[in-house]
C-alpha positions as CSV (number, residue, x, y, z in Angstrom):
1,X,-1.4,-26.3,-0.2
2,X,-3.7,-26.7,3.2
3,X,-7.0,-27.7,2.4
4,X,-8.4,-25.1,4.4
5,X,-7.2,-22.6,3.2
6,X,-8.4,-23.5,-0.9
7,X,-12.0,-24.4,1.0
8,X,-12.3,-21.3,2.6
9,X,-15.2,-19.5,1.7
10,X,-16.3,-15.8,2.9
11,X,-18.5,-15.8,5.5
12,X,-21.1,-13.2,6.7
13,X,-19.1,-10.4,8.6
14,X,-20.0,-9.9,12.1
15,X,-21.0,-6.1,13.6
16,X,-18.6,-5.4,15.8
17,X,-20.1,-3.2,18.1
18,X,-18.0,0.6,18.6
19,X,-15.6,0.7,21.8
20,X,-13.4,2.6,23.6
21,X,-10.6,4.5,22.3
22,X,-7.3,2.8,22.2
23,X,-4.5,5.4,23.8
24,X,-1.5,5.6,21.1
25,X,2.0,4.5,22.1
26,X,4.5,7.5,21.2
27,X,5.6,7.4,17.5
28,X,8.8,5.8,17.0
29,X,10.2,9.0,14.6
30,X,10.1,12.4,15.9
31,X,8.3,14.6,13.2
32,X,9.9,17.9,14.2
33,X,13.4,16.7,13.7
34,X,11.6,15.7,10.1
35,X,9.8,19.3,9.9
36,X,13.1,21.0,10.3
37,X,15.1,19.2,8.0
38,X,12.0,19.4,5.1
39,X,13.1,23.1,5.0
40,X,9.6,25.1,4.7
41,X,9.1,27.5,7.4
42,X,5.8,26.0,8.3
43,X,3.8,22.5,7.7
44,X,-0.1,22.5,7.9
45,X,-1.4,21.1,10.9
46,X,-4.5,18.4,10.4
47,X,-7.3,20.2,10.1
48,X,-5.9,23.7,8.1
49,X,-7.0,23.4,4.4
50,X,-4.4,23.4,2.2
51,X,-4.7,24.6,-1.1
52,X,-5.3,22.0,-4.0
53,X,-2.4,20.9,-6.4
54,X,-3.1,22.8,-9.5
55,X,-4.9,20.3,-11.1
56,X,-5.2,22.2,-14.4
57,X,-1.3,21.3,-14.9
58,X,-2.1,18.0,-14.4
59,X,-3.7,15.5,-17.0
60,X,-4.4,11.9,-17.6
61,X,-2.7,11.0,-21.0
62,X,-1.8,7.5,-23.0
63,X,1.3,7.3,-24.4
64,X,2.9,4.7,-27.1
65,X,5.4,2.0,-25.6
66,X,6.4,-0.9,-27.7
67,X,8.6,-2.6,-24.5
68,X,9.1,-2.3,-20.9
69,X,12.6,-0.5,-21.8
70,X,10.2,2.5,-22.8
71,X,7.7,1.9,-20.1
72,X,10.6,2.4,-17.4
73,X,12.1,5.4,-20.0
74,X,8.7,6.5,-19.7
75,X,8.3,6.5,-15.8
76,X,11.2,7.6,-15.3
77,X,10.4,11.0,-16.8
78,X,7.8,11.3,-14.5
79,X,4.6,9.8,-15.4
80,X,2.8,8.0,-12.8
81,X,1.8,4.4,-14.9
82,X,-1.6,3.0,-14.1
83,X,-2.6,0.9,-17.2
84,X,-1.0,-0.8,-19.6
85,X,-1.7,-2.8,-22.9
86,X,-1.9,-2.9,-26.9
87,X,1.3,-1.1,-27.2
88,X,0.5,2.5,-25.1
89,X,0.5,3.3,-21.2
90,X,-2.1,5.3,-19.4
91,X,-1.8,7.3,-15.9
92,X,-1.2,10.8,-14.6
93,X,1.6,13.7,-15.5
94,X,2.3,17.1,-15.2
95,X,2.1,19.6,-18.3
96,X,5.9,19.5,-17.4
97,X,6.6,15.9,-17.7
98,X,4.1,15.7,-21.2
99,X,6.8,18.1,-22.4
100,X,9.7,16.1,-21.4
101,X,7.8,13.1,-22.6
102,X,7.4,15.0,-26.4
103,X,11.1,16.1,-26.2
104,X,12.4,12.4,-25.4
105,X,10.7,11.5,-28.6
106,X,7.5,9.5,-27.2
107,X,4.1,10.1,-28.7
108,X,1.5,11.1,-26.3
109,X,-1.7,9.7,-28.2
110,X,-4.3,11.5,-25.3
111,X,-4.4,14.2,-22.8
112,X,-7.6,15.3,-21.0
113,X,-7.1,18.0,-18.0
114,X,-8.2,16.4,-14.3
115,X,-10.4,19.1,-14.0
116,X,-12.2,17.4,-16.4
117,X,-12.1,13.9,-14.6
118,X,-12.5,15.1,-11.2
119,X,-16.0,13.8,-9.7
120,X,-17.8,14.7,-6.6
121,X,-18.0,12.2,-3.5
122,X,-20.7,10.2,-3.9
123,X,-23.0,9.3,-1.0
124,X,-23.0,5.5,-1.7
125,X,-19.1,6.0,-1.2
126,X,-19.2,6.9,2.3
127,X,-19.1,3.5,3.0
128,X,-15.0,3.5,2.5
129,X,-13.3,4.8,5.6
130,X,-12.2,8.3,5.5
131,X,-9.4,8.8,8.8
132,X,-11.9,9.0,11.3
133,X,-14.0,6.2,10.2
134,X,-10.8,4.1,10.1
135,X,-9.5,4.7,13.4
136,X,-13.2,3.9,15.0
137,X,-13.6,0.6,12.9
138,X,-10.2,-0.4,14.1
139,X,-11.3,0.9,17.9
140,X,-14.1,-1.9,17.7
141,X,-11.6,-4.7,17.2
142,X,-10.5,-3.9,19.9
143,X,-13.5,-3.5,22.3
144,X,-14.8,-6.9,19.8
145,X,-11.5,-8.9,21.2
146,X,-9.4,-7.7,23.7
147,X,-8.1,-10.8,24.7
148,X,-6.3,-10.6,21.1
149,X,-6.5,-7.1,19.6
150,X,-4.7,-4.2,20.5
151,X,-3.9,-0.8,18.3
152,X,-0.6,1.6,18.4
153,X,0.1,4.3,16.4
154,X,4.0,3.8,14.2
155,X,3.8,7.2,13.4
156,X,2.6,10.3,12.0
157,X,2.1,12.0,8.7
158,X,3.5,15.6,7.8
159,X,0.1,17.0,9.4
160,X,0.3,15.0,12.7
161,X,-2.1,12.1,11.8
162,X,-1.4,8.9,13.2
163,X,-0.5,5.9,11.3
164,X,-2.3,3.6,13.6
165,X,-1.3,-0.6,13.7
166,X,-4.1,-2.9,15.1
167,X,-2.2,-6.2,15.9
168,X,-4.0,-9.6,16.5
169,X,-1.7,-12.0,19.4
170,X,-3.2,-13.6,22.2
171,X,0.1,-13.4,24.6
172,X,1.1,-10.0,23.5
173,X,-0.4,-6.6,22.8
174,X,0.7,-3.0,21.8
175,X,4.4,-2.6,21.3
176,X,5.7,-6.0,23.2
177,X,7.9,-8.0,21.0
178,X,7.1,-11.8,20.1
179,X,8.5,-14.5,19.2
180,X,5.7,-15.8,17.1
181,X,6.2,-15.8,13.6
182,X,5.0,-12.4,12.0
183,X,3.1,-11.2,9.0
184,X,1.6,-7.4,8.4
185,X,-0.9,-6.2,5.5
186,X,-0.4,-2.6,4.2
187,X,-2.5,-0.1,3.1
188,X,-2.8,3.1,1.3
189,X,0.6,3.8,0.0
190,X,-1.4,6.1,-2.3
191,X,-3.5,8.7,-1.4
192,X,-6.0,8.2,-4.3
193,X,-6.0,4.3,-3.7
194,X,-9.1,4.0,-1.2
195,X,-9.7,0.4,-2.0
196,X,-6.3,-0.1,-0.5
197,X,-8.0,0.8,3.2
198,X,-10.8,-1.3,2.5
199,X,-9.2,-4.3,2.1
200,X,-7.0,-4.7,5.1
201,X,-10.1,-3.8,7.1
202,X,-11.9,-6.6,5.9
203,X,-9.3,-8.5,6.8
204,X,-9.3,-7.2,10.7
205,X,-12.6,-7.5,10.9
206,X,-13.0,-10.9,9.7
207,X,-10.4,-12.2,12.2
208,X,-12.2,-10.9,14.9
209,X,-15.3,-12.0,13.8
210,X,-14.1,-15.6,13.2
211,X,-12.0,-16.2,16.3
212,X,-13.5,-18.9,17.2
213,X,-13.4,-20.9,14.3
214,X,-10.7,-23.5,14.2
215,X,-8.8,-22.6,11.2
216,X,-8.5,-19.0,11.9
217,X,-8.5,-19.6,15.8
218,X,-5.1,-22.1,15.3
219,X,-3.4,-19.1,13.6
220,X,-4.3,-16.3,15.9
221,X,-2.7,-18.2,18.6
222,X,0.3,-19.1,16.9
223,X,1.1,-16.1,14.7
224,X,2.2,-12.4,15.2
225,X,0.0,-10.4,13.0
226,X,0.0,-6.4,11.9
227,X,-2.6,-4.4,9.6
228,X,-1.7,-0.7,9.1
229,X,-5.0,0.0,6.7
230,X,-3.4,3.8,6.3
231,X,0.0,4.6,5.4
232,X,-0.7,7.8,4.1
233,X,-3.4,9.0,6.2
234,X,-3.2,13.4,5.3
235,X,-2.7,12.1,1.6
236,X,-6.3,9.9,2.4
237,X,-8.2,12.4,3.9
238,X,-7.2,15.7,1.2
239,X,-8.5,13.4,-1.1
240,X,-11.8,13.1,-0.1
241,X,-12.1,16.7,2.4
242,X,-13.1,18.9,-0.3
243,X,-16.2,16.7,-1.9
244,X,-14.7,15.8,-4.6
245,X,-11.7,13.7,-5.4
246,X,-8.7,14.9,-6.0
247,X,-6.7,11.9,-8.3
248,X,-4.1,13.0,-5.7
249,X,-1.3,10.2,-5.3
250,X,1.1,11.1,-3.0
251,X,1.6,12.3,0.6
252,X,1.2,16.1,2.0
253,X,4.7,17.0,2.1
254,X,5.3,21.1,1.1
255,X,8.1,20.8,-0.9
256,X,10.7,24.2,-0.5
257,X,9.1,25.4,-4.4
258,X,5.7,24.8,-2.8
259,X,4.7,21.3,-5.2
260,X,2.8,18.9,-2.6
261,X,4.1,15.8,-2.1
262,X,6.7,12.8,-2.2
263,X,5.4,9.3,-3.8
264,X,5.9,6.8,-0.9
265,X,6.6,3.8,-2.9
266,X,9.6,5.4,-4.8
267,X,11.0,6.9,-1.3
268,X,12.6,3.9,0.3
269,X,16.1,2.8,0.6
270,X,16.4,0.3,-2.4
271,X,17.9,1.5,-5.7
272,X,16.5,5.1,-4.6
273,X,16.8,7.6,-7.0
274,X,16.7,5.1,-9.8
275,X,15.0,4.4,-12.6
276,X,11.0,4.1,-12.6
277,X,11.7,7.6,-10.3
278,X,11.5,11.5,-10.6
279,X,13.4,14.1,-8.9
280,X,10.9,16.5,-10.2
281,X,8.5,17.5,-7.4
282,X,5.5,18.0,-9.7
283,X,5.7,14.5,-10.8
284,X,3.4,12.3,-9.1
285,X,6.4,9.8,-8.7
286,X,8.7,12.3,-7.5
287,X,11.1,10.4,-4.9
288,X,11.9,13.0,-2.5
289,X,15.2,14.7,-0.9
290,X,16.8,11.4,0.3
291,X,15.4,7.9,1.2
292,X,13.2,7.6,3.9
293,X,12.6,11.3,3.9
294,X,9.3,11.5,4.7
295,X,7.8,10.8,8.0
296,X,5.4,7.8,6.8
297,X,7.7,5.7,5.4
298,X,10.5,6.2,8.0
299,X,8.1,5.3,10.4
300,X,7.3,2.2,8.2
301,X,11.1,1.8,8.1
302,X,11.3,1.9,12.2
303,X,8.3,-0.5,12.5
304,X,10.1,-3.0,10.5
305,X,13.3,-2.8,11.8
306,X,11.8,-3.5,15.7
307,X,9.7,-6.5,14.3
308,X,12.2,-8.8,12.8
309,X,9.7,-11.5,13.7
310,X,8.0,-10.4,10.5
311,X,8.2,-13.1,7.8
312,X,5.7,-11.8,5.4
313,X,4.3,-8.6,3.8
314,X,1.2,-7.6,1.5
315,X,1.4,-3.8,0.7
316,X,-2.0,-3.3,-1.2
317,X,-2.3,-0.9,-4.0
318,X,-4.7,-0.8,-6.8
319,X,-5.5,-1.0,-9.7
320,X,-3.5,-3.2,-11.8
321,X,-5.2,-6.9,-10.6
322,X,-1.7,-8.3,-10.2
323,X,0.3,-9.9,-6.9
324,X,3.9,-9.0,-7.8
325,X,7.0,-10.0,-5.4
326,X,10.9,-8.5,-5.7
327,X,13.0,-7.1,-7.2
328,X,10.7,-3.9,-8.8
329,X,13.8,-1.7,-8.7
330,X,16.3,-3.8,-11.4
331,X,16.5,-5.9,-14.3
332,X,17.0,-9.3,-13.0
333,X,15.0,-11.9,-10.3
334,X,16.0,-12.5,-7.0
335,X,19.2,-14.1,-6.7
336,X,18.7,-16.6,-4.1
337,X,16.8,-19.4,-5.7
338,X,15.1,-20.7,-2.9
339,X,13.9,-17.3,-1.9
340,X,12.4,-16.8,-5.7
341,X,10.6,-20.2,-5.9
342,X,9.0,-19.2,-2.5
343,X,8.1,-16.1,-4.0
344,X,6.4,-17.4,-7.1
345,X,4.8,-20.2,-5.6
346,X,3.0,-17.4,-2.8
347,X,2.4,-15.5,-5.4
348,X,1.0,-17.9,-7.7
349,X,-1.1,-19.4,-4.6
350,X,-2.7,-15.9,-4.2
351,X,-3.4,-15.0,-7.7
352,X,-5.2,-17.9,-7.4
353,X,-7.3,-17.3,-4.6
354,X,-7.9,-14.1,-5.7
355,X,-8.3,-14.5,-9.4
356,X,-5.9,-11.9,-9.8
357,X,-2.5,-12.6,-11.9
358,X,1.0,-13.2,-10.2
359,X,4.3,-11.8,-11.5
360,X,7.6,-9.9,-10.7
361,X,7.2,-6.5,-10.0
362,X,10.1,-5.6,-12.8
363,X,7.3,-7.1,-15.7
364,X,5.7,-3.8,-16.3
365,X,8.8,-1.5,-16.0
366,X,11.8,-0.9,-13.2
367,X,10.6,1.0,-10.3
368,X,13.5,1.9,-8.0
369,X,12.7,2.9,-4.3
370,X,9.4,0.3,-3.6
371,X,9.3,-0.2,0.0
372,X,8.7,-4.3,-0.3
373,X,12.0,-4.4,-2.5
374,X,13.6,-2.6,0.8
375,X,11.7,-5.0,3.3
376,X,13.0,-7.9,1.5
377,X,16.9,-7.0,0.9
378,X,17.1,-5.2,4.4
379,X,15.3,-7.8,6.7
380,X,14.6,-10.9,4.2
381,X,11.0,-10.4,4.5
382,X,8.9,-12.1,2.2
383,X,7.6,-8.9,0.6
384,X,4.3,-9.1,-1.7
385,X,2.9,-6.3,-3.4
386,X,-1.1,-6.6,-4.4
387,X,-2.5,-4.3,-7.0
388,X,-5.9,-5.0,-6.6
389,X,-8.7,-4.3,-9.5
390,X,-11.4,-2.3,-9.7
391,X,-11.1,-0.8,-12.9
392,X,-10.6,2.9,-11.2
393,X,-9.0,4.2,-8.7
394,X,-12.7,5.0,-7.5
395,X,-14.8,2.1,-8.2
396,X,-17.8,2.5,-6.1
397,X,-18.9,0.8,-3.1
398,X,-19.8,-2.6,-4.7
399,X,-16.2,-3.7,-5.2
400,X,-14.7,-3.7,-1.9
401,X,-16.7,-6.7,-1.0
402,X,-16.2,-7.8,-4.6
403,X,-12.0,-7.7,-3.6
404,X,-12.7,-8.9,-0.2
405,X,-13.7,-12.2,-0.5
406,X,-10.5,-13.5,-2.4
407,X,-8.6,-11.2,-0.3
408,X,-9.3,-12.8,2.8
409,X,-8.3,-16.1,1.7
410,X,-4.8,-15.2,0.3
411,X,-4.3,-13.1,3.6
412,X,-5.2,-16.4,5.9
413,X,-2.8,-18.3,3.2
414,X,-0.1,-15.7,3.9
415,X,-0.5,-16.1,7.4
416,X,0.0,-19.8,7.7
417,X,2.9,-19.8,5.6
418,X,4.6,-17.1,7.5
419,X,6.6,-19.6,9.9
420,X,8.3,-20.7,6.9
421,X,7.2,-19.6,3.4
422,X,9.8,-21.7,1.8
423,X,7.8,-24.2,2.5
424,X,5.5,-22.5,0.3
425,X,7.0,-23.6,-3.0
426,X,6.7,-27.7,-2.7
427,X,3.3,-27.3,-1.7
428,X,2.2,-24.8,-4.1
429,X,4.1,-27.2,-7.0
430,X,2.3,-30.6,-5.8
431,X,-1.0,-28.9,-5.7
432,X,-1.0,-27.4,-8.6
């Protein structure tokens, strides 16, 4: 592995002082054709309250599982998995899925309501990016370094919120295609997951604060690189609008019996509908009508699909501490050997960086519709997926620059391997 990237250490960030708003491309996907075909008479536009999820029929509960045969089993009946260890799983269900946990035999050891769990915003939070305060930190790249920085929107959510793209090239900008080799960081999958905007911010802003350094300088001119910090930016912003959060995971979809929301990560076009999935629409990994039903990730879909210049892919989530890479949605590891000793040597590079620990995604249990297993299969894209840690899925303020500084290294890593990260594995071996 490069020296440089091993010695890399995380430097002061610089202010980037606020500029002037970026006008958005037009989204690739039409959302009325997507309104129409969601079959509810009428979506909420942005800024109409909607009413909160009944959070009283919602609960965080531990439940016993001796294998990952009972973790999928488990997932599969609709419980949204967030910890795991000493023979039981933790995350979030509905009263409905407890019950079909009960009646598939599984013992559910704890239950507490998340009314009970739910805490105000603290002030000392406000330093993670709610939708506004994302789009204006991004707007400073690009008044910090326009000779490299420009921003696009790929899209918009159910309520009309842009998805916006900040892209860092020095021949190219907005929309224009490249032949540099790409890579793109992801954010915010899940609503609930706020360290997953922090992170790929960091990583924006400390390419344009360290332009000029040589390391960083010698990629920016020579590679094609995407951070969408928000993927789900009405899921973001409900939960943090009211004061308090709202432990709410997925996007702001109406479904036709009124239950909000489709789980992102279980709607793409790989294995959907599988295991690891729900078709219930209370469940917090319910996996929609069809793949790539929902606005967000079929603009994610048509962002790929125009970029084959892409290479490589980390989607951050949190808050597992893991780097994970394909296949999530079956049994068995990637066929093509090359591909998988490419995989686990990245992997393994930025675990290390990171201090976080690499494995497939199947390890925990099979999760079928995961967007990096579709990035992968449908384009060959290197596709990593980052749990970061944390400990919560609101871990205060402290932590993002906690995450950040390992962060930034594995990004710069995944950067410079993204003209070929086969060549990944040789080094990674004879370094380590």
């Amino acid at each position: 592995m490069k020296e440089f990237l091993f010695a890399l250490a995380l430097a002061a960030f610089a202010a980037i002082p606020a500029g002037a708003k970026v006008t958005a491309d037009k989204p690739n996907q039409a959302l009325a054709e997507l309104q129409k075909a969601a079959q509810v008479e009428e979506l909420p536009a942005a800024a109409a309250a909607v009413a909160a999820e009944p959070v009283a029929d919602r609960f965080w509960i531990k439940v016993q599982a001796s294998s990952r045969e009972d973790r999928t089993a488990i997932a599969t009946a609709g419980m949204a998995i967030e910890e795991e260890g000493s023979g039981q799983v933790a995350g979030t269900a509905h009263i409905k899925t407890i019950e079909k946990l009960q009646a598939l035999g599984f013992k559910v050891t704890y239950r507490v309501s998340l009314q009970r769990l739910l805490k105000d915003f603290p002030s000392q939070d406000k330093v993670y990016h709610n939708y506004d305060r994302m789009k204006a930190a991004l707007d400073a790249l690009v008044s910090a370094a326009p000779d490299m920085v420009s921003l696009f929107s790929i899209g918009k959510g159910w309520q009309g919120r842009d998805i916006w793209a900040v892209r860092f090239n020095t021949t190219e900008s907005g929309t224009a295609p490249s032949k540099k080799p790409g890579a793109f960081i992801l954010g915010d999958h899940h609503a609930r997951e706020h360290l997953s905007v922090e992170i790929p911010i960091k990583i924006a802003e400390y390419l344009a604060a360290h332009k000029a350094d040589p390391a960083v300088r010698k990629l920016l001119e020579t590679r094609d690189i995407y951070i969408v910090p928000m993927l789900n930016p009405d899921g973001a912003e409900y939960d943090v609008s009211t004061g308090r959060y709202q432990m709410h995971r997925k996007n702001m979809r109406i479904n036709p019996d009124k239950e909000i929301g489709v789980d992102l990560n279980r709607n793409c076009d790989s294995w959907w509908g599988g295991e690891g999935s729900s078709g219930d629409t209370y469940s917090d990994v319910y996996h929609g009508p069809s793949a790539f039903s929902e606005p967000e990730t079929m603009a994610l879909k048509n962002f790929l699909d125009a970029r084959l210049n892409i290479t490589t892919i980390n989607s951050f989530h949190s808050y597992s501490g893991l780097v994970m890479y394909p296949w999530g949605g079956t049994d068995g590891p990637v066929e093509n050997a090359a591909d998988l000793k490419a995989f686990q040597a990245m992997a393994g590079a930025m675990a290390k960086l990171t201090g976080l620990k690499a494995q497939q995604s199947n390890v925990m249990y099979v999760a079928t519709g995961d967007c990096m297993d579709w990035a992968y299969a449908a384009h060959h894209m290197y596709a990593f997926t980052t749990e970061l840690d944390g400990g919560s899925f609101y871990p205060g303020a402290a932590e993002i620059d906690k995450e950040a500084a390992g962060e930034i290294k594995a990004a710069l890593y995944m950067i410079e391997y993204s003209d070929d990260p086969r060549r990944a594995a040789a080094t990674f071996t004879a370094a380590n």
